[in-house]
DOGUMAR-387113 format. One record per residue: x, y, z of N, C-alpha, C, O in turn; residue in one letter. Coordinates in nm, 4 decimals. Layout:
logu n_c1 = X n_c2 = Y n_c3 = Z ca_c1 = X ca_c2 = Y ca_c3 = Z c_c1 = X c_c2 = Y c_c3 = Z o_c1 = X o_c2 = Y o_c3 = Z residuo = A
...
***
This chain:
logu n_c1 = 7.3044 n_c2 = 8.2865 n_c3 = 13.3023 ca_c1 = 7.3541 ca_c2 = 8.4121 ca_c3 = 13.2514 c_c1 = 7.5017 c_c2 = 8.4008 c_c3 = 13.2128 o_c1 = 7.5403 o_c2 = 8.4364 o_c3 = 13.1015 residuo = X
logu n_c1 = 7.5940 n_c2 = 8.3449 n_c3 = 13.3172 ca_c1 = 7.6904 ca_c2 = 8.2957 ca_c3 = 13.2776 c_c1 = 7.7661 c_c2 = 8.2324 c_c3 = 13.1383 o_c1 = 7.8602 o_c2 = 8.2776 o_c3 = 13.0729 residuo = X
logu n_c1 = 7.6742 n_c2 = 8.0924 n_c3 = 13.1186 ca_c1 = 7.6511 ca_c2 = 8.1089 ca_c3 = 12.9922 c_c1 = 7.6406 c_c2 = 8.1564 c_c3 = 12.8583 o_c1 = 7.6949 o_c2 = 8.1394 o_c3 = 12.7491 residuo = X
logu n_c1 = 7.5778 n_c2 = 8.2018 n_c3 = 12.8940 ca_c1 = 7.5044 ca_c2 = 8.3210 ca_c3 = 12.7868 c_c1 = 7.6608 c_c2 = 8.3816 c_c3 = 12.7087 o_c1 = 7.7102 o_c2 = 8.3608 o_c3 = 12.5979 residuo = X
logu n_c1 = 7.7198 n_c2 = 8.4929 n_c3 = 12.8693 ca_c1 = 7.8585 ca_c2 = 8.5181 ca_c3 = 12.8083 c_c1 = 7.9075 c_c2 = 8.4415 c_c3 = 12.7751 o_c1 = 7.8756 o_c2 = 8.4170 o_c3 = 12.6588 residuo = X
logu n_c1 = 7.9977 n_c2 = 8.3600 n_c3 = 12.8242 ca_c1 = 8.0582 ca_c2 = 8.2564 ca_c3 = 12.7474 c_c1 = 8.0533 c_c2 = 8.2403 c_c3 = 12.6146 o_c1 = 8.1528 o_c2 = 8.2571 o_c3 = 12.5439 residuo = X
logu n_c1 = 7.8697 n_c2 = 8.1864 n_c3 = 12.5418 ca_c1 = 7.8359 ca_c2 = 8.1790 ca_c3 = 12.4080 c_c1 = 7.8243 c_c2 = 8.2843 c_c3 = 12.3332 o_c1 = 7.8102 o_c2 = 8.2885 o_c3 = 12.2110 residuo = X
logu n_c1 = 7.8315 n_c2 = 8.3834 n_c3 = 12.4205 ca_c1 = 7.8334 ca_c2 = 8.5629 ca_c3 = 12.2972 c_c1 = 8.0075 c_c2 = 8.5690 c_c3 = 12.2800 o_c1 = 8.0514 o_c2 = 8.5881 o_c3 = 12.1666 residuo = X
logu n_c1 = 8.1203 n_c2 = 8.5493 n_c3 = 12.4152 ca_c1 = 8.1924 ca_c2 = 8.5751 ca_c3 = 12.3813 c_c1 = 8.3042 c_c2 = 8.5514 c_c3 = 12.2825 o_c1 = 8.3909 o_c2 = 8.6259 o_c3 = 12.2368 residuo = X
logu n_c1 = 8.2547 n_c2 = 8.3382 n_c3 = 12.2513 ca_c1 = 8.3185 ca_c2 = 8.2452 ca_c3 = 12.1889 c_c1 = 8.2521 c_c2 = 8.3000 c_c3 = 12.0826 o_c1 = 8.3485 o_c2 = 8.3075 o_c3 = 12.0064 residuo = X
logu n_c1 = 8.1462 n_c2 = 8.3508 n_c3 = 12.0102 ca_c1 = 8.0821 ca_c2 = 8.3601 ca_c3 = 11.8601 c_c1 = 8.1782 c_c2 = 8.5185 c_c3 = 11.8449 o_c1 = 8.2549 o_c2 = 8.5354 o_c3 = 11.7501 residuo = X
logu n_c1 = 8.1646 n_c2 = 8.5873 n_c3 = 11.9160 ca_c1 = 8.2415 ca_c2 = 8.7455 ca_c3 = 11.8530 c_c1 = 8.3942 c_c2 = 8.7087 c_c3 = 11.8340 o_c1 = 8.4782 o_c2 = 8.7445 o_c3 = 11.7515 residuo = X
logu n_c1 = 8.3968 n_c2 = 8.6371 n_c3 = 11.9250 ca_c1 = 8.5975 ca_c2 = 8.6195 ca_c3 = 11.8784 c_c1 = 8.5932 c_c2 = 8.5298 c_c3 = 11.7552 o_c1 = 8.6789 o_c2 = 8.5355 o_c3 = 11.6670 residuo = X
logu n_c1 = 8.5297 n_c2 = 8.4791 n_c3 = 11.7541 ca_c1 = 8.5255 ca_c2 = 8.3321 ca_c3 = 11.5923 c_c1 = 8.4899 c_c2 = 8.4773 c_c3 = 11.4926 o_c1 = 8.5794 o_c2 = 8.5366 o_c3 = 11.4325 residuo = X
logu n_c1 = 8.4137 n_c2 = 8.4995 n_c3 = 11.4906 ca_c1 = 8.3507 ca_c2 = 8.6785 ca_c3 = 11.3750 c_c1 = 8.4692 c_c2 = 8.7312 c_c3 = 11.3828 o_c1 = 8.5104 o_c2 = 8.7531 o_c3 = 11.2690 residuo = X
logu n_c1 = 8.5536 n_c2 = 8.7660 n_c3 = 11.4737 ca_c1 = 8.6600 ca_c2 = 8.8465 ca_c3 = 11.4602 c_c1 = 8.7677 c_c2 = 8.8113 c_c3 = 11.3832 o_c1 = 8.8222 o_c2 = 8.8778 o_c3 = 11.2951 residuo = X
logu n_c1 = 8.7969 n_c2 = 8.6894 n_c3 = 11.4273 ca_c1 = 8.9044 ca_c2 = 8.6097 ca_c3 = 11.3514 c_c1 = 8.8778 c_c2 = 8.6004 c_c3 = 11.1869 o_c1 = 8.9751 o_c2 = 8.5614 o_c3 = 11.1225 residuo = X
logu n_c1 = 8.7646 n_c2 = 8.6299 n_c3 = 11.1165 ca_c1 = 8.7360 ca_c2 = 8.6295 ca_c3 = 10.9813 c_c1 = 8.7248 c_c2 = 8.7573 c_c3 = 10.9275 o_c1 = 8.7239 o_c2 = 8.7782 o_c3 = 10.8061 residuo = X
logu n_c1 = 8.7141 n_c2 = 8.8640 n_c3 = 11.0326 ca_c1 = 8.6833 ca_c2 = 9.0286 ca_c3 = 10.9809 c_c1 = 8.7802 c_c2 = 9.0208 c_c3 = 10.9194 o_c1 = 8.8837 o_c2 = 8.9642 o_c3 = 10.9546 residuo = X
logu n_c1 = 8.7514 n_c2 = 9.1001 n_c3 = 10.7767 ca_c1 = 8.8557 ca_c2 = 9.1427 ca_c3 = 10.6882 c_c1 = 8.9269 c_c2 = 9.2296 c_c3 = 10.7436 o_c1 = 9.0478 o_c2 = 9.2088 o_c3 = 10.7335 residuo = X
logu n_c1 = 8.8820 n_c2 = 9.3619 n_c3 = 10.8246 ca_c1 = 8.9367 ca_c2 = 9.4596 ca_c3 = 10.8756 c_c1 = 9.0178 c_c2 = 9.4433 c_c3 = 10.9803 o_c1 = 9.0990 o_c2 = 9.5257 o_c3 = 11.0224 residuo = X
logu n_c1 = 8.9873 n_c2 = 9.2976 n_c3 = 11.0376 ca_c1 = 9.0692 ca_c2 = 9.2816 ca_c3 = 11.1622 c_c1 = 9.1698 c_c2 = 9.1509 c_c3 = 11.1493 o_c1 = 9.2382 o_c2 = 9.0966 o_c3 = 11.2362 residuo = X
logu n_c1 = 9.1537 n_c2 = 9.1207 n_c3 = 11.0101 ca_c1 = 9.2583 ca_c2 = 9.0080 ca_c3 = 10.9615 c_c1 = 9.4082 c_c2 = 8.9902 c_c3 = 10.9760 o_c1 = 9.4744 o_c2 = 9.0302 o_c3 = 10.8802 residuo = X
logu n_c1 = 9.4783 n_c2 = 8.9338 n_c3 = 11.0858 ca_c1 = 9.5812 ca_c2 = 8.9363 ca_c3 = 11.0512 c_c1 = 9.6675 c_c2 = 8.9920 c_c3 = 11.1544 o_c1 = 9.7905 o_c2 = 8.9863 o_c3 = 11.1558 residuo = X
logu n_c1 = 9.5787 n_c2 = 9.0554 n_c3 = 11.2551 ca_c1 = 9.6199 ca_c2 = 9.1225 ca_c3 = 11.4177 c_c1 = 9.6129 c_c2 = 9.0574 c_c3 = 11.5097 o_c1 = 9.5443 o_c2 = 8.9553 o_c3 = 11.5135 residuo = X
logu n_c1 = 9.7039 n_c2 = 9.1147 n_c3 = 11.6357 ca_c1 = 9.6393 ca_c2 = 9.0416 ca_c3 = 11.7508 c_c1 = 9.5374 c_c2 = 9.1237 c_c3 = 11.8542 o_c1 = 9.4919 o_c2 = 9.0732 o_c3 = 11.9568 residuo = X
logu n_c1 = 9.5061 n_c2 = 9.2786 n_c3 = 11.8022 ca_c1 = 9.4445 ca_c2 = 9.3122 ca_c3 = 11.8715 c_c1 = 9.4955 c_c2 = 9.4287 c_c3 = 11.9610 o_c1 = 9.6176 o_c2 = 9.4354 o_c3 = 11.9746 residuo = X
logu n_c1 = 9.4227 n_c2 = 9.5164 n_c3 = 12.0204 ca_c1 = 9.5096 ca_c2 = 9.6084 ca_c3 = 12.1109 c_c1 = 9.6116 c_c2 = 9.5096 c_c3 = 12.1901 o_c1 = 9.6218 o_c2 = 9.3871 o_c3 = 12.1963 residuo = X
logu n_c1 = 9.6817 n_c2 = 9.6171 n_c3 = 12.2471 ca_c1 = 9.7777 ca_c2 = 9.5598 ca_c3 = 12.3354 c_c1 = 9.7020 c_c2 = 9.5014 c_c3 = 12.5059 o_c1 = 9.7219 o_c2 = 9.4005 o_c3 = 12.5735 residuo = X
logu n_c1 = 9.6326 n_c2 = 9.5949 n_c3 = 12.5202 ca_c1 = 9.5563 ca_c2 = 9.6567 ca_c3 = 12.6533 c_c1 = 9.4321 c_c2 = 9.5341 c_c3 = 12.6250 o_c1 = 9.3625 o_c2 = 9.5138 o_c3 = 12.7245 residuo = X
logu n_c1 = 9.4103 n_c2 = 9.4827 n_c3 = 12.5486 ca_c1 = 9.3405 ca_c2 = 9.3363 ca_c3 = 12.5244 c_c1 = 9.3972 c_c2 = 9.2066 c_c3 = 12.6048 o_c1 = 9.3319 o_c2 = 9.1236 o_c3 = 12.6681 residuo = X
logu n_c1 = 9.5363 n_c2 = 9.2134 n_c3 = 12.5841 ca_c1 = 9.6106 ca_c2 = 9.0896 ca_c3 = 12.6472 c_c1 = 9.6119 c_c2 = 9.1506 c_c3 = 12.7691 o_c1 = 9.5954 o_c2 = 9.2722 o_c3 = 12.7789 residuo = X
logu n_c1 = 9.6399 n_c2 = 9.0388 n_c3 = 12.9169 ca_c1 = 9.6771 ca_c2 = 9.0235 ca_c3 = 13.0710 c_c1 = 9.8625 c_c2 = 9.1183 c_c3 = 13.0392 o_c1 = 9.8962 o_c2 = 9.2169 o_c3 = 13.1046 residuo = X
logu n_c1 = 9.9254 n_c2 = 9.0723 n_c3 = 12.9600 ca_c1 = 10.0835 ca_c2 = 9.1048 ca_c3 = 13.0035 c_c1 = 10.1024 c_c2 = 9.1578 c_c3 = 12.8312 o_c1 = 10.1807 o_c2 = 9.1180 o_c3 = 12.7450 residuo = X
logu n_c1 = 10.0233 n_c2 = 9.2355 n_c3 = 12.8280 ca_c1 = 10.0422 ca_c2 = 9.3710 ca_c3 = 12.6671 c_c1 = 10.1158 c_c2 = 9.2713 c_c3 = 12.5562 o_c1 = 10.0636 o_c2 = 9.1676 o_c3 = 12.5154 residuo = X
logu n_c1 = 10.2523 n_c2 = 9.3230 n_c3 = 12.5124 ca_c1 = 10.3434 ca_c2 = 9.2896 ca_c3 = 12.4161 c_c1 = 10.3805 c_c2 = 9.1101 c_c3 = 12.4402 o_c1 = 10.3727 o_c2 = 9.0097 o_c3 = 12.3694 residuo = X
logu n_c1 = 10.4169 n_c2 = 9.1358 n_c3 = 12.5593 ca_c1 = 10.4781 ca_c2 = 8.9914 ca_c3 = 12.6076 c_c1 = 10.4054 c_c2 = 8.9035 c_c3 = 12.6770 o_c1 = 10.4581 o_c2 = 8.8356 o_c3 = 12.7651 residuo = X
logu n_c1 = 10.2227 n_c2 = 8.8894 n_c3 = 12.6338 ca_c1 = 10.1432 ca_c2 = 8.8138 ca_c3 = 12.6776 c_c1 = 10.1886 c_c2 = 8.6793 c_c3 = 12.6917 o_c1 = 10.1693 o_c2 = 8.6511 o_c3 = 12.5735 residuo = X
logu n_c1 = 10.2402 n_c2 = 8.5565 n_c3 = 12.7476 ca_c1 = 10.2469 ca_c2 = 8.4310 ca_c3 = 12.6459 c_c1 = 10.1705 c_c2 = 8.3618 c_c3 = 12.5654 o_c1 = 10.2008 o_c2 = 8.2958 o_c3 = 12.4660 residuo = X
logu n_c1 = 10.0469 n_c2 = 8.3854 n_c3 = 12.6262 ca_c1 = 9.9310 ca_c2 = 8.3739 ca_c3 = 12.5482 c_c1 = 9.9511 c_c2 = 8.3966 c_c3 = 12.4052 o_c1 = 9.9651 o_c2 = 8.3076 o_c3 = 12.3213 residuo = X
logu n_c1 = 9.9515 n_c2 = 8.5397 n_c3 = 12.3809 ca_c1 = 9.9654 ca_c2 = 8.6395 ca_c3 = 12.2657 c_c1 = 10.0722 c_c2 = 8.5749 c_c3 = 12.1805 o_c1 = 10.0529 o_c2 = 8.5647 o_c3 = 12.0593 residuo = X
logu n_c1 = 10.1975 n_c2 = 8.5252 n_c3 = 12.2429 ca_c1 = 10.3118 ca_c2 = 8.4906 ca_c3 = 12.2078 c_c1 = 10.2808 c_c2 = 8.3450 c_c3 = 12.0902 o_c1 = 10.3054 o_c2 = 8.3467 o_c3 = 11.9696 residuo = X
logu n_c1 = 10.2489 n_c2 = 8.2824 n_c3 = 12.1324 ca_c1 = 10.2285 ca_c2 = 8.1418 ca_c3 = 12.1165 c_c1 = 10.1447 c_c2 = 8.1575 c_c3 = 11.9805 o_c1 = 10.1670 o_c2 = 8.0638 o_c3 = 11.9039 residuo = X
logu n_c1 = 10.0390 n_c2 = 8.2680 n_c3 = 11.9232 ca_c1 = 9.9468 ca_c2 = 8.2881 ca_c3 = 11.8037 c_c1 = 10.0222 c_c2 = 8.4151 c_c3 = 11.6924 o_c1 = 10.0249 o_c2 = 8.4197 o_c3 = 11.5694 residuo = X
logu n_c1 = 10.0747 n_c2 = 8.5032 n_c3 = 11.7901 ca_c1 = 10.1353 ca_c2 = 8.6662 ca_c3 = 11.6999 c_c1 = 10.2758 c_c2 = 8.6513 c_c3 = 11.7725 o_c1 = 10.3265 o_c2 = 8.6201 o_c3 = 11.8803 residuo = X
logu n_c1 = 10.3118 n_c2 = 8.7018 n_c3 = 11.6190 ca_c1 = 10.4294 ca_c2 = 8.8120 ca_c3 = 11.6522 c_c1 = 10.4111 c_c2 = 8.9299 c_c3 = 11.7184 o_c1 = 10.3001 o_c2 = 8.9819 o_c3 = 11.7296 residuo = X
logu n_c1 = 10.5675 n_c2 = 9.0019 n_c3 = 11.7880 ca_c1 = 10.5571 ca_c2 = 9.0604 ca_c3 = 11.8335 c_c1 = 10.5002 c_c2 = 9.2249 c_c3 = 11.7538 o_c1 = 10.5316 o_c2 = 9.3358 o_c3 = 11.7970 residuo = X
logu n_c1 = 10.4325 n_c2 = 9.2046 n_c3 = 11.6598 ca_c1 = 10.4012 ca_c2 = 9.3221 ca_c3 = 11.5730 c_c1 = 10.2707 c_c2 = 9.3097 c_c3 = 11.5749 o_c1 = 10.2187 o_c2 = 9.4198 o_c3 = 11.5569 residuo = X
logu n_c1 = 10.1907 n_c2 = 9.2214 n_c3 = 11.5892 ca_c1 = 10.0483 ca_c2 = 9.1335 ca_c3 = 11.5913 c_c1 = 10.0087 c_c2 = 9.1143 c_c3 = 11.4697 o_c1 = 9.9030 o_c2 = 9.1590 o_c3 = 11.4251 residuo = X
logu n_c1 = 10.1135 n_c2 = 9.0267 n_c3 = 11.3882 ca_c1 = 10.0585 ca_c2 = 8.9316 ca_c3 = 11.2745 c_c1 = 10.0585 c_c2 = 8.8195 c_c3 = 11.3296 o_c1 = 10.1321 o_c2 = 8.7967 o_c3 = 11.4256 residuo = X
logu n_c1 = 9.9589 n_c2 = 8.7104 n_c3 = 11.2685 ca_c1 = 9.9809 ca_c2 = 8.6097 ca_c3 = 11.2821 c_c1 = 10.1306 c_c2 = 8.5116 c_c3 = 11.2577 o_c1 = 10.2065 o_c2 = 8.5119 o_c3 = 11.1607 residuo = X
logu n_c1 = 10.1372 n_c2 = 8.4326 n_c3 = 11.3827 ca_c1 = 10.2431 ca_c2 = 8.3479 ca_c3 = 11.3187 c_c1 = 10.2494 c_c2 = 8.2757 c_c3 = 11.1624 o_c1 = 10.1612 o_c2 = 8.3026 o_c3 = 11.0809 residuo = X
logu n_c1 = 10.3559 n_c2 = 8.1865 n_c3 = 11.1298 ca_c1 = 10.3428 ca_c2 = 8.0603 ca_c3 = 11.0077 c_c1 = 10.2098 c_c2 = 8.0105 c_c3 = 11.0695 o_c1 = 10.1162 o_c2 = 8.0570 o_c3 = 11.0045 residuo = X
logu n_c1 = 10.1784 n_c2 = 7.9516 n_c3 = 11.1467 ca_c1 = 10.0866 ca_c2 = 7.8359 ca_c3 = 11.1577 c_c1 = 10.0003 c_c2 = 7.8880 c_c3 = 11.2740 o_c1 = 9.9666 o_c2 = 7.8110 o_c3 = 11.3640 residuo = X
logu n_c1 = 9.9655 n_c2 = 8.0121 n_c3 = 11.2736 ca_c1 = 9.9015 ca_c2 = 8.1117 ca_c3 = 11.3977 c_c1 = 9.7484 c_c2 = 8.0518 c_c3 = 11.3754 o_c1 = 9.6812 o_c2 = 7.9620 o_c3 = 11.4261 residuo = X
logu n_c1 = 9.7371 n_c2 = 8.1145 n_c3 = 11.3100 ca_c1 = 9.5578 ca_c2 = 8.1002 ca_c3 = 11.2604 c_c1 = 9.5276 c_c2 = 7.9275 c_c3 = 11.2777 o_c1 = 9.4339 o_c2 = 7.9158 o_c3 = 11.3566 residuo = X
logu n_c1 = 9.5616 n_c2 = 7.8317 n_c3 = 11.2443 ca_c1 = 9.5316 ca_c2 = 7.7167 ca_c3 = 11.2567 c_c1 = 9.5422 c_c2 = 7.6726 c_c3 = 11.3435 o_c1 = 9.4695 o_c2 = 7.5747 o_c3 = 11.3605 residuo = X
logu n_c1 = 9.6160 n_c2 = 7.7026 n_c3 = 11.4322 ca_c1 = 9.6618 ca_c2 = 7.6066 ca_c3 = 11.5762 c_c1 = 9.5655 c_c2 = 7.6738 c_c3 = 11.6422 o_c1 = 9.4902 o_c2 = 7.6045 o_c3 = 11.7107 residuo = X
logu n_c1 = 9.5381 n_c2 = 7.8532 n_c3 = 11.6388 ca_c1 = 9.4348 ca_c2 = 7.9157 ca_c3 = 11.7319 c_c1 = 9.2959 c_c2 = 7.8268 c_c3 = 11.7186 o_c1 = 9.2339 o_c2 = 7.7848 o_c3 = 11.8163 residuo = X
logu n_c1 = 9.2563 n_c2 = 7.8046 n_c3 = 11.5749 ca_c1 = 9.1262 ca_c2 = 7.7188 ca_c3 = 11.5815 c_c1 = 9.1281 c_c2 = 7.5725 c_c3 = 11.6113 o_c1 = 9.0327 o_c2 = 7.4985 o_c3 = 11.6353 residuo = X
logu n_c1 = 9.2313 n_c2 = 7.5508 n_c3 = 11.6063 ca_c1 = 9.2692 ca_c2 = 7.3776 ca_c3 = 11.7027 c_c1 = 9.2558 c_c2 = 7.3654 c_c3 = 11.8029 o_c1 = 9.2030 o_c2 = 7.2751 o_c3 = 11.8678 residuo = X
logu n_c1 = 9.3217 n_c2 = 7.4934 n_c3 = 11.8415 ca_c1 = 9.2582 ca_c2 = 7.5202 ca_c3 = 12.0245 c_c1 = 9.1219 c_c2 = 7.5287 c_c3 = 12.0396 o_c1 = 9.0605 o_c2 = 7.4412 o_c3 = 12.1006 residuo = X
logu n_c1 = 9.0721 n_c2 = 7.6163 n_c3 = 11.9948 ca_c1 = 8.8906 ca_c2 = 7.6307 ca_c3 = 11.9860 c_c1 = 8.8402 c_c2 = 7.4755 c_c3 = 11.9437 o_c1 = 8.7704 o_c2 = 7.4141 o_c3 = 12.0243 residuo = X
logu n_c1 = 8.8585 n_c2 = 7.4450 n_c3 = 11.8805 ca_c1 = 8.7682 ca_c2 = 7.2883 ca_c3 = 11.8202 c_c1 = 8.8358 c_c2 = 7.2139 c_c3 = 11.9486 o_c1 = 8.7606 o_c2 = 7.1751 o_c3 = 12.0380 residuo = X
logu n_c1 = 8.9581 n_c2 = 7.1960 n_c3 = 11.9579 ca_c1 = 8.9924 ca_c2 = 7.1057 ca_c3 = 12.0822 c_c1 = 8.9464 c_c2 = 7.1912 c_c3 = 12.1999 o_c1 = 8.8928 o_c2 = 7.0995 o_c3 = 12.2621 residuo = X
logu n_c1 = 8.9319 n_c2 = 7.2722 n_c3 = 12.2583 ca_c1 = 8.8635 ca_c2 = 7.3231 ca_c3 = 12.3619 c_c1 = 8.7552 c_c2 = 7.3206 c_c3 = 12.4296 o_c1 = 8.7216 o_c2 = 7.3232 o_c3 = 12.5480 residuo = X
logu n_c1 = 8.6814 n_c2 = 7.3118 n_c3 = 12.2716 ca_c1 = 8.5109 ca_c2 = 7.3734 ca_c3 = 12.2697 c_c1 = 8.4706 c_c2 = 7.1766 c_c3 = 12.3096 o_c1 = 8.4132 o_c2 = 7.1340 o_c3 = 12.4098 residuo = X
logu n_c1 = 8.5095 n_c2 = 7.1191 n_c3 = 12.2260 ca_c1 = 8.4881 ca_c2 = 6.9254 ca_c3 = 12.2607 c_c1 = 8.5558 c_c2 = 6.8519 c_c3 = 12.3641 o_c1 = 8.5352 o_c2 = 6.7305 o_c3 = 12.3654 residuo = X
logu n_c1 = 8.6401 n_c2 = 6.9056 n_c3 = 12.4601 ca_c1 = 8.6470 ca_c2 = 6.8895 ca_c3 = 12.5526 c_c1 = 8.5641 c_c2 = 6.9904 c_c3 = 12.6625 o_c1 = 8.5781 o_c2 = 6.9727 o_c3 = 12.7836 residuo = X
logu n_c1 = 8.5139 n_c2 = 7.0520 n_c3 = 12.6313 ca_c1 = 8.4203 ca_c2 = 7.1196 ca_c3 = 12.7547 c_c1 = 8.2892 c_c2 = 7.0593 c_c3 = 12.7352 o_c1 = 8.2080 o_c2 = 7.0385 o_c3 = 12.8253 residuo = X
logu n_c1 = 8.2729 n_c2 = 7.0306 n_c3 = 12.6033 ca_c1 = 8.1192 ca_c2 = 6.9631 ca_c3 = 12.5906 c_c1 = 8.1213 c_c2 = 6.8734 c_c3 = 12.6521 o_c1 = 8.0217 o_c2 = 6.8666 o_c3 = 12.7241 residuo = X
logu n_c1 = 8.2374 n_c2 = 6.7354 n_c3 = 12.6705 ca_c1 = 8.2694 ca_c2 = 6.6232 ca_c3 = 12.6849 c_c1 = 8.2920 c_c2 = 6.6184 c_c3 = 12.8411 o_c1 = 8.2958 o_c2 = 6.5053 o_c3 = 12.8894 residuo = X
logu n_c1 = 8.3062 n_c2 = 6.7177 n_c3 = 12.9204 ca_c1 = 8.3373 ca_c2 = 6.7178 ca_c3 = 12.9999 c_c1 = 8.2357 c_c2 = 6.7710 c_c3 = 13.0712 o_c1 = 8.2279 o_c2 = 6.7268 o_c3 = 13.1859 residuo = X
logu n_c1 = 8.1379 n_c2 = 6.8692 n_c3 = 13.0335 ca_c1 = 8.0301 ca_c2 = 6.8868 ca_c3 = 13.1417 c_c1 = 7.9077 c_c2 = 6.7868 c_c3 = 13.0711 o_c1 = 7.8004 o_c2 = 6.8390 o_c3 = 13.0408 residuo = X
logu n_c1 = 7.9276 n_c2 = 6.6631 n_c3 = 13.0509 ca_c1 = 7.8522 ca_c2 = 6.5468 ca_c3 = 13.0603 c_c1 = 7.8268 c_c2 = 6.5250 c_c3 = 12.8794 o_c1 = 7.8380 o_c2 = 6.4050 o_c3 = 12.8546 residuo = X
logu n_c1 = 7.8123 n_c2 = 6.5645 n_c3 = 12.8181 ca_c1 = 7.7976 ca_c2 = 6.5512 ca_c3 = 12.6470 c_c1 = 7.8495 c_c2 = 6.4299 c_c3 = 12.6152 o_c1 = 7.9498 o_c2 = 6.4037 o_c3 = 12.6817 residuo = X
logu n_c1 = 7.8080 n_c2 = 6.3233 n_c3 = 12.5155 ca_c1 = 7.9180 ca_c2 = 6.2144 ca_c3 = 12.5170 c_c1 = 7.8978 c_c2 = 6.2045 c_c3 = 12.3253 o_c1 = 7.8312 o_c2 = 6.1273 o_c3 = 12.2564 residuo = X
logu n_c1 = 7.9736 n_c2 = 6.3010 n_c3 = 12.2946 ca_c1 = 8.0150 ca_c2 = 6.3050 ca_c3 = 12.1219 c_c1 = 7.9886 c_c2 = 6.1392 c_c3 = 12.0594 o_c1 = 7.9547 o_c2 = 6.1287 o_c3 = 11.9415 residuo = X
logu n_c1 = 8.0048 n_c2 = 6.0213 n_c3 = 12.1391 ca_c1 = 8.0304 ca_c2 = 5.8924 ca_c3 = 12.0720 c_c1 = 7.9139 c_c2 = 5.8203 c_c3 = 12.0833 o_c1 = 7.8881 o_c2 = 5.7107 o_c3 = 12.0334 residuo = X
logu n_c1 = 7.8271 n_c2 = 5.9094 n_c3 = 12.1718 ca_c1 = 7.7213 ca_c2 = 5.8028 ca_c3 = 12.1796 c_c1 = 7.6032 c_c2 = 5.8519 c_c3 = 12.0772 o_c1 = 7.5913 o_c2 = 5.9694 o_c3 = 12.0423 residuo = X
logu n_c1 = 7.5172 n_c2 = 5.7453 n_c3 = 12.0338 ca_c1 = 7.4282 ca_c2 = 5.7742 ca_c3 = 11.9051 c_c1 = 7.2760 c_c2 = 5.8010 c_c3 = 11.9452 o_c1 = 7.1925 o_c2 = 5.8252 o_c3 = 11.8580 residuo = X
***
C-alpha cells in the first residue's frame, strides 16, 4: 500500500510540474514544512514561487537521479542485461 502512495504521489507531482495552469509556481505556501523559507523550496523558487534560472531542470535531475538510485538501491541493477 505504501507503495502504491509513493507511485501516485511521484506521477501527480511530474503532471503538476507540466500543468499549464500550475506552470511556473511553487505552490501554496502551507505545501512546504517551513512556508516562504522552506530550504527545500529555496533551492527550486524564488521567494515569489517562480521558478529559479535553472529551477525546473535541476528539480527533474533530482527526480531522474533519485528515482535510479532508489531502483538501484532496493536491488534493481540498471547495468545488467
Amino acid at each position: 500500500m505504501a507503495v502504491g502512495m509513493l507511485v501516485g504521489t511521484f506521477f501527480a507531482f511530474l503532471i503538476g510540474i507540466f500543468n499549464p495552469r500550475l506552470v511556473n509556481k511553487a505552490g501554496p505556501d502551507w505545501l512546504w514544512g517551513g512556508g516562504r523559507d522552506d530550504i527545500i523550496r529555496n533551492l527550486y523558487f524564488r521567494p515569489n514561487g517562480t521558478f529559479r534560472r535553472y529551477g525546473r531542470a535541476a528539480l527533474l535531475a533530482t527526480i531522474v537521479a533519485g528515482s535510479a538510485a532508489l531502483y538501484w538501491m532496493l536491488g534493481g541493477d540498471p547495468w545488467s542485461g
